[in-house]
C-alpha positions in Angstrom: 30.1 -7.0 43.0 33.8 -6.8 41.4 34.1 -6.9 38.1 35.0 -10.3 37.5 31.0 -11.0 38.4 30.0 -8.6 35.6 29.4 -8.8 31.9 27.8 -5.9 29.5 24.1 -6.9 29.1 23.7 -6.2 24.9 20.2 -5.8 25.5 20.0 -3.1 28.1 22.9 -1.2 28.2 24.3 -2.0 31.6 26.1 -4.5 33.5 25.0 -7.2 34.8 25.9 -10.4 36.4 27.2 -13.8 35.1 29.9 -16.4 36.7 33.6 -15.5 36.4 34.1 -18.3 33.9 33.1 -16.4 31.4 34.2 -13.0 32.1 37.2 -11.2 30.0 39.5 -10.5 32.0 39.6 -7.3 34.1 42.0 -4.6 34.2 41.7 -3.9 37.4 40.7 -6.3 40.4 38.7 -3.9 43.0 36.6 -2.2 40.6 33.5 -0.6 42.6 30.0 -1.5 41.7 28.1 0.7 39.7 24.3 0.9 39.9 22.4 1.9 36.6 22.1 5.4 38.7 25.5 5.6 39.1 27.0 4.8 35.8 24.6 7.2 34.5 26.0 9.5 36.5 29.1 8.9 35.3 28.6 8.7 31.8 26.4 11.8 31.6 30.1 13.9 33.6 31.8 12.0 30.3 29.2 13.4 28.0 29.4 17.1 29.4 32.8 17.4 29.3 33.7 16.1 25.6 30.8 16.7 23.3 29.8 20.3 23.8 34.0 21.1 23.6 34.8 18.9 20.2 30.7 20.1 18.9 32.2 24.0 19.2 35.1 23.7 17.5 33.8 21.5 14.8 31.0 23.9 14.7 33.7 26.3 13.6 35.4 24.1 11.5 32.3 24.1 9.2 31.5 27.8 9.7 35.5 28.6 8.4 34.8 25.9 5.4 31.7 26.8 4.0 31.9 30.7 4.8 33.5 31.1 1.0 29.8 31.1 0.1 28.5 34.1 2.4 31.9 35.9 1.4 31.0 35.5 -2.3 27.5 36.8 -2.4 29.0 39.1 0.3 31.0 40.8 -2.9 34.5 38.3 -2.7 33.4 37.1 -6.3 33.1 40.4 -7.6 36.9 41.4 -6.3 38.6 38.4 -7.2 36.8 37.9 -10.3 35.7 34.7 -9.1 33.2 34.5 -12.3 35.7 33.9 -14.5 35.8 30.3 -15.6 35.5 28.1 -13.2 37.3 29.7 -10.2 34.8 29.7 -7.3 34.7 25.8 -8.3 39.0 25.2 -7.8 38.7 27.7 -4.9 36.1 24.7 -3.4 37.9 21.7 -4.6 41.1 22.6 -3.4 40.7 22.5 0.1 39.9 18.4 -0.4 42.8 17.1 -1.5 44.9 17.7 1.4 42.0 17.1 3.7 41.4 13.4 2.3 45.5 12.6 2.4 46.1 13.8 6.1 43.5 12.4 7.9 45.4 9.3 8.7 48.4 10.4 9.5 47.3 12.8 11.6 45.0 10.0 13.5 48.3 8.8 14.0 49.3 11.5 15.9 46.7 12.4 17.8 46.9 9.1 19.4 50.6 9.8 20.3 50.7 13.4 21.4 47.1 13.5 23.0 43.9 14.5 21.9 43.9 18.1 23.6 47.3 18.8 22.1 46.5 17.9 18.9 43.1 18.9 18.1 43.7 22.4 19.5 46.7 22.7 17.6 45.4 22.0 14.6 42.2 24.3 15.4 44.6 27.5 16.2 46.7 26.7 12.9 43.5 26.9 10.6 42.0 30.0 12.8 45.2 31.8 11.5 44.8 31.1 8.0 40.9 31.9 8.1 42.4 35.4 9.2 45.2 35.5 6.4 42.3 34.6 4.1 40.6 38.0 4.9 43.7 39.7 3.3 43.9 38.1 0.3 44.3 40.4 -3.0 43.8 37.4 -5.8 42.2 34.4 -6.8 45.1 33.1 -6.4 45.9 33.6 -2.7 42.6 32.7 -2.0 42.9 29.4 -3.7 46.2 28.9 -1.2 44.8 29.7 1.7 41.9 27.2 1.5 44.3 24.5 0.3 45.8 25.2 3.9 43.1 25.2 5.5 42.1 21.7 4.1 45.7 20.8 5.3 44.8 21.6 8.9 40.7 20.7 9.3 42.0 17.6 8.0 42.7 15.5 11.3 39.9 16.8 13.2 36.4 15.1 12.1 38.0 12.3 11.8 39.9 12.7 15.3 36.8 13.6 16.8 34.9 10.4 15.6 37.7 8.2 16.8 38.0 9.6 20.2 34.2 9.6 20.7 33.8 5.9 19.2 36.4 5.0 22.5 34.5 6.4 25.1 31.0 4.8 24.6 29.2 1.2 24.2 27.9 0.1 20.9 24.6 1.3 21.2 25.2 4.9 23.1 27.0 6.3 20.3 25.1 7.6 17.7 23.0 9.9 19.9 26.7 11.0 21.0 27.9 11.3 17.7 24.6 13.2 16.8 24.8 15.5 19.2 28.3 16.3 19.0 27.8 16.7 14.8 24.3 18.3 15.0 25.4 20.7 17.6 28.3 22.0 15.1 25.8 21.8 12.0 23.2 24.2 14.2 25.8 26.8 14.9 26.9 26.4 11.9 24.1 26.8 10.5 23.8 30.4 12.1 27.0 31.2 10.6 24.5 32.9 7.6 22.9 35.1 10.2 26.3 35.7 11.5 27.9 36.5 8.3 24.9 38.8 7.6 25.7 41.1 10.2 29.4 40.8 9.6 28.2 42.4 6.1 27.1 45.2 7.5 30.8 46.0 8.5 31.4 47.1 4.9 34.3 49.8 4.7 35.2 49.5 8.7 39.2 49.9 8.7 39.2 50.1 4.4 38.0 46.4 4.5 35.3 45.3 2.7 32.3 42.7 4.3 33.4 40.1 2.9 37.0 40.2 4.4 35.2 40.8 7.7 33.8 37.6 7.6 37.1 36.2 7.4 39.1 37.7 10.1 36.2 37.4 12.7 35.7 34.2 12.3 38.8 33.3 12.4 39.6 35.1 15.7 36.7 32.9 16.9 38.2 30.1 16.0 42.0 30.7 17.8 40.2 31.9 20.8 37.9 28.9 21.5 41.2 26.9 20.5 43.2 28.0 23.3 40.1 27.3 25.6 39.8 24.0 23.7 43.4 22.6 25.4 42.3 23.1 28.8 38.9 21.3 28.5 39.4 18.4 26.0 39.8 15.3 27.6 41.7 12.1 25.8 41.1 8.5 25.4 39.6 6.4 28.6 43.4 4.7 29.2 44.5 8.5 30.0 41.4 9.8 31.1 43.0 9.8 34.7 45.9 12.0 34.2 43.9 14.3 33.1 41.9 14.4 36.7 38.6 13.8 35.3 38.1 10.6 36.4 39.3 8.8 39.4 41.7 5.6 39.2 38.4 3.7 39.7 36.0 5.6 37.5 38.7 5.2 34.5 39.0 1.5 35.1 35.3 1.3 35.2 34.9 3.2 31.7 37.7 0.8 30.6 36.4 -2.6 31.9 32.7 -1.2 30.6 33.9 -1.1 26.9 35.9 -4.1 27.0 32.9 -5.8 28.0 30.6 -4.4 24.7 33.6 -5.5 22.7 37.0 -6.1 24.0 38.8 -3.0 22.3 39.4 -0.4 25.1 42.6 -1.3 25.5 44.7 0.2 22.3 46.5 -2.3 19.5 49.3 -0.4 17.9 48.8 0.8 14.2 51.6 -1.1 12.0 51.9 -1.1 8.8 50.4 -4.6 8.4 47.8 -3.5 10.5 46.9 -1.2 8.4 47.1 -3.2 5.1 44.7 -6.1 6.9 42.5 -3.2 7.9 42.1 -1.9 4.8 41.5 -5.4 2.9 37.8 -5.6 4.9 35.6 -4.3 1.9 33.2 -3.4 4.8 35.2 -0.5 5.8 35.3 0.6 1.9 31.1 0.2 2.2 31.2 2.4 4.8 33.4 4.7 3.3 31.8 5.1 0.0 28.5 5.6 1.9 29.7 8.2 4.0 30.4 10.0 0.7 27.1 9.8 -0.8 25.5 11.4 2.4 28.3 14.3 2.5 28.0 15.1 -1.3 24.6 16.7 -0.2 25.8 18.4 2.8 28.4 20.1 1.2 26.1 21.3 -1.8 23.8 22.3 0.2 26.4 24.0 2.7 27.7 26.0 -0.3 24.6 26.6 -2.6 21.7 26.7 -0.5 22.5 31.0 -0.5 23.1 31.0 -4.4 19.7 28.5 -4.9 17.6 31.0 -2.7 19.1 34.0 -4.1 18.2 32.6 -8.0 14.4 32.9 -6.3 14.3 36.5 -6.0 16.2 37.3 -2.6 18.8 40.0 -1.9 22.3 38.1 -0.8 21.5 39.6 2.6 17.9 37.9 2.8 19.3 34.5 0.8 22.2 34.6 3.7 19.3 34.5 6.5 17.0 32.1 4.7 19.8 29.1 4.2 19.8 29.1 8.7 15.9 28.0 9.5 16.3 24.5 7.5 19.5 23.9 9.4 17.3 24.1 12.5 14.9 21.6 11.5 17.7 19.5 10.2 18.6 19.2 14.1 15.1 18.1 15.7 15.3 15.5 12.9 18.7 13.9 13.2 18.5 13.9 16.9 15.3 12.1 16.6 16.4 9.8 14.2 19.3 9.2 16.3 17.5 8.3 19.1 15.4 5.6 17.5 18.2 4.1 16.3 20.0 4.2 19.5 16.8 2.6 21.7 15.9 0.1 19.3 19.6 -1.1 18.0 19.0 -0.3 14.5 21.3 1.0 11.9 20.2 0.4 8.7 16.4 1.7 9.1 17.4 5.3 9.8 19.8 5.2 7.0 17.5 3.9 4.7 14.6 6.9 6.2 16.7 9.3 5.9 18.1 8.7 2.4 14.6 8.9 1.0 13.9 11.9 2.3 16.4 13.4 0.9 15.4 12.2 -2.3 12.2 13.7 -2.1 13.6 17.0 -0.6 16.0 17.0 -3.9 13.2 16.6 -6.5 10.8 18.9 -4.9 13.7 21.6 -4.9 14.4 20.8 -8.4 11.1 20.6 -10.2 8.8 22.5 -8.4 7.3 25.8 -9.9 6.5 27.4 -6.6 9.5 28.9 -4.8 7.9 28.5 -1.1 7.7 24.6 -1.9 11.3 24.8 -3.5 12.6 26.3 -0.2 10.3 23.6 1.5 12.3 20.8 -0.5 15.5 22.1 0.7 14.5 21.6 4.2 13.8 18.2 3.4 17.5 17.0 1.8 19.1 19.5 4.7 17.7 17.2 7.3 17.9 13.7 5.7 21.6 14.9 4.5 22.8 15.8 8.1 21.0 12.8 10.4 22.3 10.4 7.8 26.0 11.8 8.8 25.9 10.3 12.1 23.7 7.8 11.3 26.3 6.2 8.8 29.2 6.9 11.0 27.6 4.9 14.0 26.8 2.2 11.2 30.3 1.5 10.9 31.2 2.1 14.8 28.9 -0.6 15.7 30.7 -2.9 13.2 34.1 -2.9 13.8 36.6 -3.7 16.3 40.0 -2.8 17.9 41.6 0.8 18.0 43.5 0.4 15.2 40.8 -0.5 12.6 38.5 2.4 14.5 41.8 4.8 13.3 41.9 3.9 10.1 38.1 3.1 9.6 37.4 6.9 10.6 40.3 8.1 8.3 39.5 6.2 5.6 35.5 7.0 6.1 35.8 10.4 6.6 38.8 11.2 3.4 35.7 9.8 1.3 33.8 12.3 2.7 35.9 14.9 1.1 35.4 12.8 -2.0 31.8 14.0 -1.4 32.9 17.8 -1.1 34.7 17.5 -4.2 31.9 16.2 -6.5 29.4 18.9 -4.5 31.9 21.7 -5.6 32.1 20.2 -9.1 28.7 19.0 -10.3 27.1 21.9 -9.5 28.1 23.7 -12.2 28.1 27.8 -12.2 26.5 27.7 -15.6 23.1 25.8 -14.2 22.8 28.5 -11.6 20.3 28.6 -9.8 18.5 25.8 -10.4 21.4 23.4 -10.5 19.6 20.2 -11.6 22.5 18.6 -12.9 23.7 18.5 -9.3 20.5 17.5 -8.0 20.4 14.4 -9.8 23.7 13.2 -8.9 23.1 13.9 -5.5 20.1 11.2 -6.1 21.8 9.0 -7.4 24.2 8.7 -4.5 21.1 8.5 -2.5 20.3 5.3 -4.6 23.6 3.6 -3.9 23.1 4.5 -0.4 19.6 2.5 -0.1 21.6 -0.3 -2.2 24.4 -0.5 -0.1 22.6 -0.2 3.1 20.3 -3.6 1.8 23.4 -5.5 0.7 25.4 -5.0 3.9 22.4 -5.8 6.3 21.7 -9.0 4.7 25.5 -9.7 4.6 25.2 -8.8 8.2 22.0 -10.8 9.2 23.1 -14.0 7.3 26.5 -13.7 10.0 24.6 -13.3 13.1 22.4 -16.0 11.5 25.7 -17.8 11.9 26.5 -17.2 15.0 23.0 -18.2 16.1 23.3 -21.6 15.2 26.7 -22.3 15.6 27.4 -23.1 11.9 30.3 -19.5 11.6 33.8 -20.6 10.8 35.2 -18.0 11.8 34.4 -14.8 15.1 32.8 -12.1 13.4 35.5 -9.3 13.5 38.0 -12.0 15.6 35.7 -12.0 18.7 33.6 -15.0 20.2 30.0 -13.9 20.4 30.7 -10.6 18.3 27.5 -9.6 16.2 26.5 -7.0 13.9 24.1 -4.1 14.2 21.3 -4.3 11.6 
């Protein structure tokens, strides 16, 4: 069967037939047939061959951002006076700024120069300030190198999203986009237990623990960087020169996503483009809900240690107890993430999973028992991360064309820095450790969350109502037949 005798079945994920008439049309005319045993075959070589590389060096990505809190329990705050005033705060909320600003333009780029180029790159450039940072004698060289290293993390969440989003159907890429983000978040995760042990380094070579946290794991992160170049793979309309594919396989993958939604093929980014883009409030939705869910990660990324500590804990003990919810938050996002992908829902899993954090958040705050306080943080750990994915598939599933998907994941992901930035900031050293101040507005974002989640779905529903009955004026997102994901 060519391709022009094949359309992408919605319903079960694979192709099937239907009469050339109303086939898009190919880009390729001798395209092999593909069995269901073949193409998943084909996909799964895809899936082993991008995730696990992009989930290991985001995985260090989040180790290098959030390792500031091991290195201040670890005796940083102590040398660099981070008590006075509100340092430890701008030492967090520095490394936003630059991280929100260059996530476009360096989507840009990594669309130009090539996804291996670029994202390694960029992963070797921050490994050497995460060493530099491990020699720093002042606040203020501290606050520096993070800026920098907000500079360079900047393009690659967001370029990791984007490339992923290209390779898969509609309804295949939240468990990707799970797996690839849980997989970092577990590793990371262990980063605790691993900074633990780099504690124990204290006075090797003159250099305190804390600096020894630094420079390892920044070492880590040029090393698997350089590895990184030879293994990443870029988008499916270069996938050949890279000899993973063959000139068949490539125009299958091609022809496969053009079928879900006509946007394998790359539009170029102009600058009207990008104003258009940016005029669909739906993108802004998605943005602004991307924050609310990242506002928790990041608290809990940086306060979790200082929370467990305030129960009684030594740093060493806090450091290892802030790992096993991490682990649970995995089995839990995963799960979630495969509901959502079997049954083609968005908006349930979002709405789950923003609850729980809820309930995780007020346990933590109010409790009197510390075992059901640490129980509570399990709770908003896993409803924070599997709501990460969750809300990033949300908007994957709803858009079209490369262009929007670059500036969709930029723009998404920058307001995911917005989250850092209220984490670091309404959690205010003076509340320590019970923090409720910043527990509360992390509910509160919850509650937009569950309110945008029910305006967009019926926004969505009353469309594909539309479409149903033939009454839409215009093609959801300019294609016949588009419709949205509830």
């Amino acid at each position: 069967m060519s391709s022009t005798d094949e359309k992408y079945n919605d319903t079960t994920g694979h192709l099937s037939d239907l009469s050339a008439q109303e086939q898009p049309q190919s880009p390729n005319d001798d395209l092999p047939y593909y069995d269901k045993h073949a193409e998943s075959k084909l996909i799964r070589k895809i899936d082993f061959r991008l995730l696990p590389i992009l989930g290991a060096l985001y995985s260090i990505a989040l180790i290098d951002r959030v390792n500031v809190s091991n290195a201040r329990v670890a005796g940083m705050g102590e040398d660099l006076h981070l008590e006075i005033g509100n340092r430890y705060t701008v030492v967090l909320v520095v490394f936003f700024p630059p991280y929100f600003l260059f996530e476009l333009p360096s989507n840009i780029v990594l669309r130009r120069v090539g996804s291996a180029n670029w994202l390694s790159f960029i992963a070797f450039a921050w490994g050497c300030v995460m060493i530099g940072q491990g020699f720093v004698k002042s606040y203020e060289a501290l606050a520096v190198c993070r800026t920098l290293l907000g500079l360079f993390e900047a393009g690659f969440f967001p370029g990791c999203v984007y490339l992923i989003s290209c390779w898969y159907v509609r309804y295949e890429v939240q468990k990707r986009l799970a797996f690839f983000y849980i997989l970092s978040v577990l590793v990371g995760g262990f980063s605790n237990i691993l900074a633990y042990g780099l504690m124990q380094m204290e006075g090797v070579g003159g250099l305190r623990g804390w600096q020894w946290i630094f420079i390892i794991e920044g070492l880590m992160t040029v090393t698997i960087s350089v590895i990184a170049w030879f293994i990443i793979i870029d988008f499916p309309d270069k996938a050949e020169k890279k000899g993973l594919l063959t000139h068949e396989q490539a125009a299958f993958i091609v022809q496969r996503i053009e079928n879900d939604r006509r946007d394998a093929i790359p539009d170029p980014l102009t600058w009207a483009k990008f104003c258009q883009h940016l005029k669909d409030w739906k993108l802004w939705a998605f943005a602004t809900m991307f924050m609310s869910t990242t506002m928790p990660a990041y608290a809990f990324a940086y306060f979790t240690p200082v929370i467990i500590q305030g129960m009684g804990y030594t740093a060493g003990i806090a450091n290892l107890l802030s790992a096993p919810p991490v682990g649970a938050a995995v089995i839990s996002a995963l799960s979630f993430a495969w509901v959502g992908d079997k049954y083609h829902k968005r908006a349930p899993v979002i709405i789950a999973q923003a609850l729980i954090i809820i309930v995780g958040l007020m346990i933590t705050a109010y409790h009197s028992a510390d075992g059901v306080r640490y129980f509570g943080i399990f709770l908003g750990v896993a409803g924070c991360q599997g709501n990460v994915p969750a809300i990033l598939a949300y908007q994957s599933n709803n858009i079209r064309m490369q262009s929007k998907r670059s500036v969709g994941s930029a723009l998404q992901i920058g307001f995911g820095a917005i989250g850092g930035i209220i984490a670091s900031t309404a959690f205010s050293q003076k509340e320590a450790p019970t923090y409720r101040s910043g527990l509360w507005t992390t509910a509160a974002l919850q509650l937009y969350i569950l309110g945008s989640v029910c305006c967009t779905s019926l926004y969505f529903w009353r469309k594909n109502n539309q479409v149903d009955d033939g009454t839409l004026e215009k093609p959801i997102e300019g294609q016949e037949g588009f419709k949205y994901t509830l």
